[in-house]
N, C-alpha and C positions, 0 to 999 in steps of 0.2 A: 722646618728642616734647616739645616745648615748649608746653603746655597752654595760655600764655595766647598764645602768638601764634598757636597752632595755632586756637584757640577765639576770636580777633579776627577772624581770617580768614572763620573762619564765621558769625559774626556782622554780617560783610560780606556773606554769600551771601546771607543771611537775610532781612535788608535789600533786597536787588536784588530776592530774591523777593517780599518781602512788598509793592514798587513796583511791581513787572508785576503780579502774581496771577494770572499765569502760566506759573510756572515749569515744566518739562519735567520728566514722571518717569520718563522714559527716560533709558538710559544717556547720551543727545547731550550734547553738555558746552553745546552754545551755542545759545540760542533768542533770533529778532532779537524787537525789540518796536517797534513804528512809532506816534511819539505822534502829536499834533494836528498838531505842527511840523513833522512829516515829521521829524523828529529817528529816526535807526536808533539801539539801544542794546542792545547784545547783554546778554544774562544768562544766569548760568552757574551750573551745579549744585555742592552742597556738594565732590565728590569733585575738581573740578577746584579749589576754593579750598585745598585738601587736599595737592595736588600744589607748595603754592609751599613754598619752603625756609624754614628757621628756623637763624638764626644767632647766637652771643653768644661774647665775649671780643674783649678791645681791650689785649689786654698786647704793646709795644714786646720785638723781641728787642734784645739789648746794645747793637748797631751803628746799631739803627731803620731796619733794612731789610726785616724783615719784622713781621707780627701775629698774635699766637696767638690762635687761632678754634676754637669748635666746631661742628659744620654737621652738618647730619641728611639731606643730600644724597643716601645712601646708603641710605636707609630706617634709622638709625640712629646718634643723634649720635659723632661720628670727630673730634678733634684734626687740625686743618690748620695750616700755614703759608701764610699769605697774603702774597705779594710785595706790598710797600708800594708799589711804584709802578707794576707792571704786574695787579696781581690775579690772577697765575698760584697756585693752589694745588696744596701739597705735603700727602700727608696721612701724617698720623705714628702713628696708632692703628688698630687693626684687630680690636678686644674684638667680642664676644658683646654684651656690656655699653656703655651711651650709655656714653661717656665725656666730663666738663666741663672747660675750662678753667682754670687757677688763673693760671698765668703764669712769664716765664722766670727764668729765674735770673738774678742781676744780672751776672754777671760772664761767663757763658759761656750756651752755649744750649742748657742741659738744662732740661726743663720738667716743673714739678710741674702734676698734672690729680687729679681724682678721679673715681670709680666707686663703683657698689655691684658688689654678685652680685647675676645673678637675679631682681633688682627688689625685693631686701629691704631697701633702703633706709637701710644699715647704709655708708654712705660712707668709704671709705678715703681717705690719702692716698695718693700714688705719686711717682714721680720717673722720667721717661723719660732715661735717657744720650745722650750722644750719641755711641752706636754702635746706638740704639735699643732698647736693654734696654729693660728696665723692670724697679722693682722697688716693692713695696710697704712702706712706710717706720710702718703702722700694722697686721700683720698680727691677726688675731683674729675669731674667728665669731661673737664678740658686741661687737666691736668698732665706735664713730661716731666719724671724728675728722674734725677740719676745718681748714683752714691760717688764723693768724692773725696774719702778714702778715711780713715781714723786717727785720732791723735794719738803718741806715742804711749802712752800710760793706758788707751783703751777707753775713756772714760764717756770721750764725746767721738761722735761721726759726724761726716761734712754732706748735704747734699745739696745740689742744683737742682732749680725747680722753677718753672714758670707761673706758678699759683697769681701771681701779683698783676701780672703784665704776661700775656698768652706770647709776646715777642722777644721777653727777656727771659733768659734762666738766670734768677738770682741764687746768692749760695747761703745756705744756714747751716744752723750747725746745731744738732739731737744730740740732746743727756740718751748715753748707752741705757740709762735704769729707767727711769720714767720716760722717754722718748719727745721729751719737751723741746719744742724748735722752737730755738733762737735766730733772727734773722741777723746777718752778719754782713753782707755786702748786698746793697740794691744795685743793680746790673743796670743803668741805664746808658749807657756805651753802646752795650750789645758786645761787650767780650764774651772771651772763652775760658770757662778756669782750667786752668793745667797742671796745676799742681800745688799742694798744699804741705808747708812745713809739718815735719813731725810733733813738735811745741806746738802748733794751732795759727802761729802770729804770723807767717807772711803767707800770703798767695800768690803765684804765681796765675797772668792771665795772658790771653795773646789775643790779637786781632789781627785777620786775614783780611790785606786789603784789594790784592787779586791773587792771582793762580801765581804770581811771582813774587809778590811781595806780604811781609805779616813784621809784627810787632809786638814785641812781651814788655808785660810792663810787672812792676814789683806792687803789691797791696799790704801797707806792714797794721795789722788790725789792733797794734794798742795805738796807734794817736789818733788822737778826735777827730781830724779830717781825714775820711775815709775817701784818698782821692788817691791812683794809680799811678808809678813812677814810671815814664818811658825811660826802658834801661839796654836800649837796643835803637840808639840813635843810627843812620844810614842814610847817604844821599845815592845812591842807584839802588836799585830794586832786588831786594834779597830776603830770604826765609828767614825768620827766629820763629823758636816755637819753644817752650818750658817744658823738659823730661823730669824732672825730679828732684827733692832738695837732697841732701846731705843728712844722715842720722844725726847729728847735731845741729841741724837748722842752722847754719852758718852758713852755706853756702847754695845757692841753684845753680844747676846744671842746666842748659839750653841748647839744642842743635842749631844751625846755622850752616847757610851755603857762599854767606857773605864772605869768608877766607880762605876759598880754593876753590877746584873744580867741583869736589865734593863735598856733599854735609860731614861735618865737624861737631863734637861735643864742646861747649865750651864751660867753665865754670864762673858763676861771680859773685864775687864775696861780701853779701849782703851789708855787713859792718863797713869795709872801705871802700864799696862800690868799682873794686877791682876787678879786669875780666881776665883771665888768664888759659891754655888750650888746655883740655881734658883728655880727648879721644881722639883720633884720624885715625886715616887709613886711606889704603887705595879706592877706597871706594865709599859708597854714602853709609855713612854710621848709621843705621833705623832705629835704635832706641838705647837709652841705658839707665839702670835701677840697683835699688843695692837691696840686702838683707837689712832686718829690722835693726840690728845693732849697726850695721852698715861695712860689715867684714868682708863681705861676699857681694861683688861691682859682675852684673849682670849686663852683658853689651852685644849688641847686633849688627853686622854688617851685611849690607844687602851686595853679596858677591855672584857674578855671573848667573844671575836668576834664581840662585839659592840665599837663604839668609842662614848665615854663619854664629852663631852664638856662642862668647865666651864668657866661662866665671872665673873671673878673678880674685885671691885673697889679696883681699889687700894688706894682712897684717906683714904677708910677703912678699906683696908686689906680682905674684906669680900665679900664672893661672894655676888652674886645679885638675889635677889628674883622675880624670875620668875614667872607668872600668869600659872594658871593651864591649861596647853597642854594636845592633844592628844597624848594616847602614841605613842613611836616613838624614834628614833635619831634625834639627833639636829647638824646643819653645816650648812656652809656656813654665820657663822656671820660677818657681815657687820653693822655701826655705821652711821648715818650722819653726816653730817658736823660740827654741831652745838651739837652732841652726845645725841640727846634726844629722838631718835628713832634708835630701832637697827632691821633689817632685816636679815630675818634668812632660813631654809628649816627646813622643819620633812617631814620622811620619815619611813616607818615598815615596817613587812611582809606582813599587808596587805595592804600598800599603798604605792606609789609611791610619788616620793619630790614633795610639798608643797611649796609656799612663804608665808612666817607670814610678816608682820611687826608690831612690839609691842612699844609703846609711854612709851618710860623707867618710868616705878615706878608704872602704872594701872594695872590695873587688869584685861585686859584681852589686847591678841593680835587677831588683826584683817586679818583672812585667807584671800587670796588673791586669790589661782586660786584651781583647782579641777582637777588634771590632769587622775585621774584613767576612767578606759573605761565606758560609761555611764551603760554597758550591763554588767557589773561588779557590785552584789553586797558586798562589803568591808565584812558583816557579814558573808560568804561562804569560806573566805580566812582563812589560820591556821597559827596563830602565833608559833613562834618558842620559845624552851625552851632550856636550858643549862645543858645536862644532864653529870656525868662523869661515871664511871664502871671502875672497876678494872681488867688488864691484864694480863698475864699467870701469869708475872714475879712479879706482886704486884703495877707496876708501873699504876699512875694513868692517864686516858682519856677524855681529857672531850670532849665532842663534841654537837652540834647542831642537836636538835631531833622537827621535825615536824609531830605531831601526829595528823592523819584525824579523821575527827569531826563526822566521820560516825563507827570510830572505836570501835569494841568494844571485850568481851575476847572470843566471838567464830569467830572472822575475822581475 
């Protein structure tokens, strides 16, 4: 299962409960509560918040007719295909073992996914055909390997893989047709790859040397010494960490807490090893990615306990105007191939993640699945508010206040 949406849910129930203080310890799933207001408000046992589905992956197939998903629907996460405009689901896995998402291929629609055995945690890659084989592209019983993302043309894929050295993940890089690995960087540092040019030739790597401090370095894989450039020199102790290169491999992007109170995108320009700012905000940047062509700049800001996500065009500078959503948080964006559909999740207090897909530039996006328990209704649940107060010392708190719907000032 999905731990943290499994574990949000009930922290939803917890909530309901701890509002009534009277929650049912009977098997019933649903106990009414009648405030001062004559307000009804059902509330519902952990087992039924248990029952709603948990969903993740937003990867476009070639054509952008369908979305590769994983869903626990089954008592066990399973690989589906989700019709992009009807939400009819195909399911394509059938393991013992959850199986995760990675995404399609670019050119046709064999899909790479990953598993463990058993729950050892020891994650293979795979590659489903499209006759629905399957085959294991990292076999080994002491084997971790992880996909670390494709070249621009499609041709080759990148993974990290400890096969050599059980304490290194070294990174190679599979012919998409014949699945031939070529080893490309031996890991004996003990980095972390972070990100790989769309061209194949630099890698981005970083090393965490405490809870305070890390360091990115550049890997440019045509010259003969395959030896890592520190490009995030520092004398006090500060985060870098590599988000992404630039559609044309010109430049990487990297966050940083070395230039203000909070994380910072920054950019640097692999040809004249110039660093220049990218992103700020009030608050810490969490992550940023663009579209394959790289028109559409995907950014997150972790604001007052929500994460805020904007896309931006950048052919205009300007973000993109969005059709009117449920509310909610917004993640998991995802582009097709052709960039004319972007596929997304919402998710809130009172609902669990959602798949949208929205036909860039309409006016309205088309919900895809329904994952909350059917015995659940959405109007019963208490959305949260951002409240702060002030402490002994003057210093300010802000914190996340869920206030029950049955509340009121003699309760």
């Amino acid at each position: 299962m999905n731990n943290r949406l499994k574990f949000a849910a009930l922290a939803c129930a917890v909530s309901i409960a701890l509002s009534g203080c009277s929650q049912s310890t009977s098997t019933t799933a649903v106990a009414t509560v009648q405030s001062q207001q004559t307000q009804q408000v059902n509330t519902y046992n952990a087992k039924t918040f248990f029952d709603t589905t948990a969903i993740m992956g937003s990867s476009f197939s070639p054509s952008g007719d369908k979305v590769l998903v994983s869903s626990d629907e089954s008592g066990i996460y399973s690989l589906y295909e989700v019709d992009a405009t009807t939400g009819d689901k195909t399911r394509l896995t059938n393991f013992a073992d959850s199986t995760y998402p990675v995404r399609y291929f670019p050119h046709d629609e064999r899909v790479l996914f990953t598993k463990d055995s058993g729950g050892n945690e020891r994650f293979h890659v795979y590659v489903r055909e499209l006759d629905g084989t399957t085959k294991d592209l990292t076999p080994g019983d002491e084997t971790r390997a992880r996909f670390a993302g494709f070249t621009q043309d499609g041709s080759q894929f990148f993974i990290t893989s400890n096969q050599r050295d059980a304490k290194f993940m070294d990174l190679y890089r599979v012919d998409s047709k014949t699945y031939k690995i070529t080893p490309v960087y031996q890991n004996t540092l003990g980095l972390d790859v972070g990100a790989i040019s769309p061209d194949g030739r630099y890698i981005a790597l970083s090393k965490n040397n405490t809870n305070k401090d890390s360091d990115t370095f550049i890997l440019d894989t045509y010259k003969k010494t395959l030896k890592p450039q520190l490009i995030s020199k520092h004398d006090t102790p500060a985060q870098y960490g590599p988000e992404t290169f630039s559609a044309d491999s010109k430049s990487l992007y990297y966050s940083t807490d070395a230039k203000g109170e909070f994380s910072q995108v920054w950019r640097y320009d692999l040809a004249s090893g110039e660093h220049s700012p990218a992103l700020k905000d009030d608050w810490d940047v969490s992550f940023i990615y663009f579209s394959k062509s790289g028109r559409y700049q995907v950014s997150g800001v972790n604001a007052d306990a929500n994460t805020k996500v904007t896309v931006i065009d950048t052919q205009t500078g300007k973000e993109i105007a969005m059709p009117q959503l449920p509310a909610g948080n917004l993640r998991g964006v995802n582009f097709s191939a052709d960039e004319k559909s972007m596929a997304f999740y919402l998710n809130s207090d009172t609902s669990p993640s959602n798949l949208f897909v929205w036909q860039v530039g309409s006016n309205k996006a088309q919900r895809l699945t329904n994952t909350l328990s059917k015995e659940i209704d959405q109007n019963d649940l208490v959305e949260s508010t951002i409240v702060r107060f002030k402490s002994f010392d003057g210093l300010e708190i802000p914190g996340v206040l869920y206030k029950p719907k049955q509340a009121n000032s003699n309760n």
